[in-house]
Residue, then its C-alpha position, 0 to 999 in steps of 0.5 A: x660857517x656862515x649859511x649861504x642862501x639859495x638864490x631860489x629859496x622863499x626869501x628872493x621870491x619875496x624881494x622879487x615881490x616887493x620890487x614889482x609893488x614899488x614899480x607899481x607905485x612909482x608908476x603914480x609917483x614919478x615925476x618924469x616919463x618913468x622913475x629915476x634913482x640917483x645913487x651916489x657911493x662913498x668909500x670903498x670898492x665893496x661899497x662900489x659893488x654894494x651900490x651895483x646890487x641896490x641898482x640892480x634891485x632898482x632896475x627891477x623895480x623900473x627906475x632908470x638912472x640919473x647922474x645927479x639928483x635934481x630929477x631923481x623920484x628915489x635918491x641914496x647915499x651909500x656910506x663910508x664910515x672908515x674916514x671922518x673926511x668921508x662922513x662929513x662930506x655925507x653930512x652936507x651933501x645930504x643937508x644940501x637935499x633939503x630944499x629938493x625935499x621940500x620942493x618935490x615932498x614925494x621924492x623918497x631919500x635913503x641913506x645906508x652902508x657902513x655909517x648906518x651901522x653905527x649907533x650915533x650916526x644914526x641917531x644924528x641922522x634921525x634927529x637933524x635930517x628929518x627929511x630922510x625917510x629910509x635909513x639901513x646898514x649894510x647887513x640889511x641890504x639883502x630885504x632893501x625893496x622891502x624896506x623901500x616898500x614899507x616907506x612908500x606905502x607907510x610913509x613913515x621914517x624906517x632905520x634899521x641896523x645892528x641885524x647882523x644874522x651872520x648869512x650870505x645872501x645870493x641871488x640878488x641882481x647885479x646892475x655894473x657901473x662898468x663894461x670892462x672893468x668890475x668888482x667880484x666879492x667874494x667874502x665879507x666882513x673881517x675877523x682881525x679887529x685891528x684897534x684903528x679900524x671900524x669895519x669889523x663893527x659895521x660888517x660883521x665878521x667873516x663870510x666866504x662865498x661858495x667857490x662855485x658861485x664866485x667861479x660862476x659869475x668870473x666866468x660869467x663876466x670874462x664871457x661879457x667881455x670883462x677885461x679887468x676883474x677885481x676880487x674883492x673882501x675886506x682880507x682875501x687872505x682869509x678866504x676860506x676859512x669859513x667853508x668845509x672843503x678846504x679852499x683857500x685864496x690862493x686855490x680859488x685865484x688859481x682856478x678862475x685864473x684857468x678860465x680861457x679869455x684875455x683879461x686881467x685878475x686883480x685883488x684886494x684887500x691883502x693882509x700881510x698875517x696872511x700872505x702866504x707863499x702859495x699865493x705869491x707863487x700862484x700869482x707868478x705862475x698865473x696867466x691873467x693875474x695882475x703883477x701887482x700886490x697891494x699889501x698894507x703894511x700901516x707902520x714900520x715900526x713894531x711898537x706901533x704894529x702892535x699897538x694896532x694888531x696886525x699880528x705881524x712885524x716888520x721883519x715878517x712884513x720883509x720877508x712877505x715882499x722880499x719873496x714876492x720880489x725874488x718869484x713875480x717878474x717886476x711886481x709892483x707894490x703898492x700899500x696904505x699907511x696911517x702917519x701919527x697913529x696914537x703914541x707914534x713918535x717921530x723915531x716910530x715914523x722914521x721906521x716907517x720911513x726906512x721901510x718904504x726907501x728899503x721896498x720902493x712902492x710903486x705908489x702909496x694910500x696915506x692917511x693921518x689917523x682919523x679916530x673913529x667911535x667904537x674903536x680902541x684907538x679912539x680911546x688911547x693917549x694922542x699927545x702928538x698935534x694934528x700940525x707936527x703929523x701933517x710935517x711927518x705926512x708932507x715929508x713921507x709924500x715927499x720920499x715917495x714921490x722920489x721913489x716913484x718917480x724913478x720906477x716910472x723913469x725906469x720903464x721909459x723905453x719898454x713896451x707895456x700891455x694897458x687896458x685903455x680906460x677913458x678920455x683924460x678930458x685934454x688934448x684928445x688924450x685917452x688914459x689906461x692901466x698897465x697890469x701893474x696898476x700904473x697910469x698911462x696917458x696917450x694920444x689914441x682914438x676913442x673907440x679903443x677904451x676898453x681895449x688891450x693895447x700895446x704901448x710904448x713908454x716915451x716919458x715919465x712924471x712922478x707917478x703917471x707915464x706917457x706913451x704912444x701906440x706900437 
């Protein structure tokens, strides 16, 4: 089990510590009226709220935030390591700051997250980006002011990675990029080391926070006026099963779903080994739990599912959706899949093919396999080209947009609860959810984002609907 620090042990007051000694010394090293920190995150929502913690420590430090990093005296790169795209565009955006550099030498860049945690990338970044100054993984973020401490006062260059002490850190502040909507970790790390996937390597294995504290801050944010709560963990199915009191997922969905208020529950990642019964039957008895399941299935094919490790296969992954189907009124299923995964045929691909014409997803995250270093993917045969893929990735979008273009005409004439979200940036246009995680656009006055609204579907595109206010 892994060991939960106290938020008010030793470790936090030293943070705390550290971050009023950077606020003294940004206060000469600033360049405008107060110091300003560009933070600019890659990948996924766990990285997102990652991020809100780094900007919660900083705010404590005296930094206020900018939109872009021009002006910044503090600038970082919270990375992404699950896509090869991702990681290029961290290589040139970060080879873009070094005229800044050059122009202003006190401003002090960071790089950290999943890339930091990989040997190579690290030593890329000591050797061709030697204006970097600070360099941490993701099981380092816990001491960040005391390592952004170390090189303002030092000002040598610090990397650090591979400390991964199997702890969970509480306590640390918190700074929301959102007002309505926000993410809610509650574990991390991953125990199924599929072949394709680097996360198990650059976030260790799994760590579940206590209840308490996860039904603490659900309550916390209802009461600020959250309005759509995101559970995160890189498989939620798995929560619990490091802690002694026998909660699960489905337990802990259910209470924080019992706290008063109108809002929406939403969670992710799910993996389907350990999509259970009980947690479809909780999410179709629940009040504030979304109708929405996204639920990876990656191939339809058992050959290639086990080539993977997903210790399930097709007929279990049926099974899983099929009840979900029968319990939760108009769920909306969503899912990721890899095309062209090593050793995957085209009869492979058309397996994965039936299965989405046989589901009828709501909407599809589709990738061609991008191999990553340090994964057993990476080492296995990949005789198919990159160009007879990206014909099996054209003709999949194709069969979905088919797909959800007659969900979305299906629901033309109903009356949706949405949480308005924002402007769309034409026509005075504003855009929102519904609970099962499908866009709306519609003509309403700005001072409704961040409100519940009923609406009225008048028309459908492929995969967003159009509607007006009832």
């Amino acid at each position: 089990m892994a060991d939960i620090i106290n938020p008010a042990d030793k470790l936090s007051e030293k943070q705390s510590e550290y971050m009023k000694l950077i606020a003294e010394i940004m206060e000469i090293r600033k360049r405008g009226e107060k110091p300003l920190a560009f933070v600019r995150t890659y990948g996924c929502q766990q990285n997102v709220a990652d991020s809100e913690k780094i900007k919660g420590m900083l705010a404590q430090s005296g930094f206020d935030f900018v939109d872009a990093p021009d002006d910044a005296d503090f600038i970082l790169f919270n990375t992404c390591a699950v896509r090869e795209h991702a990681e290029d565009r961290v290589f040139g955006n970060v080879g873009a700051l070094k005229n800044l550099k050059r122009k202003h030498p006190q401003i002090l860049i960071a790089l950290c997250g999943c890339m930091m945690e990989q040997e190579h990338i690290a030593n890329r970044i000591y050797n061709s980006f030697p204006f970097v100054g600070l360099v941490f993984g993701t099981h380092s973020l816990h001491h960040f002011p005391e390592l952004m401490y170390n090189s303002l006062v030092n000002g040598k260059r610090i990397i650090e990675r591979g400390n991964d002490d199997n702890k969970l850190y509480e306590g640390i502040p918190v700074r929301r990029d959102g007002s309505f909507k926000g993410w809610l970790p509650i574990m991390y790390g991953c125990n199924n080391f599929c072949t394709y996937c680097i996360v198990p390597y650059v976030r260790g294995r799994e760590r579940s926070r206590d209840k308490n504290i996860i039904f603490s801050e659900a309550r916390e944010m209802i009461q600020s006026g959250y309005k759509d709560i995101t559970l995160l963990g890189q498989n939620v199915n798995s929560y619990g099963k490091s802690l002694p009191d026998g909660v699960n997922f489905g337990k802990l969905l259910s209470e924080i779903d019992s706290i008063d208020g109108d809002y929406w529950l939403r969670f992710m990642t799910s993996h389907p080994k350990d999509c259970s019964k009980e947690l479809i039957d909780t999410i179709a008895n629940g009040t504030h739990i979304s109708k929405h399941l996204h639920l990876p299935f990656q191939s339809g094919s058992d050959r290639i599912l086990k080539a993977m490790n997903r210790h399930y296969d097709r007929k279990k992954y049926l099974e899983i959706v099929n009840y979900a189907k029968e319990k939760i009124e108009d769920v909306s299923l969503t899912s990721d899949i890899i095309v062209g995964f090593p050793g995957e045929t085209y009869e492979d691909f058309k397996e994965t093919l039936s299965l989405i014409k046989e589901v009828e997803f709501t909407s599809l995250f589709t990738f061609i396999f991008s191999p990553r270093v340090g994964t057993p993917a990476e080492k296995m045969d990949d005789p198919i080209p990159y160009e007879e893929k990206s014909k099996w990735f054209r003709e999949l979008l194709d069969v979905q947009e088919e797909i959800a273009a007659k969900r979305c005409s299906s629901m033309v004439g109903r009356i949706e609860k949405v949480l308005i979200e924002g402007e769309t940036g034409k026509n005075d246009e504003l855009t929102g959810r519904t609970s099962g995680n499908i866009i709306v656009e519609l003509k309403a006055p700005a001072n409704l984002i961040g409100t519940f609204q009923n609406v009225k579907i008048t028309k459908a595109r492929n995969w967003i609907l159009k509607g007006e206010l009832v």
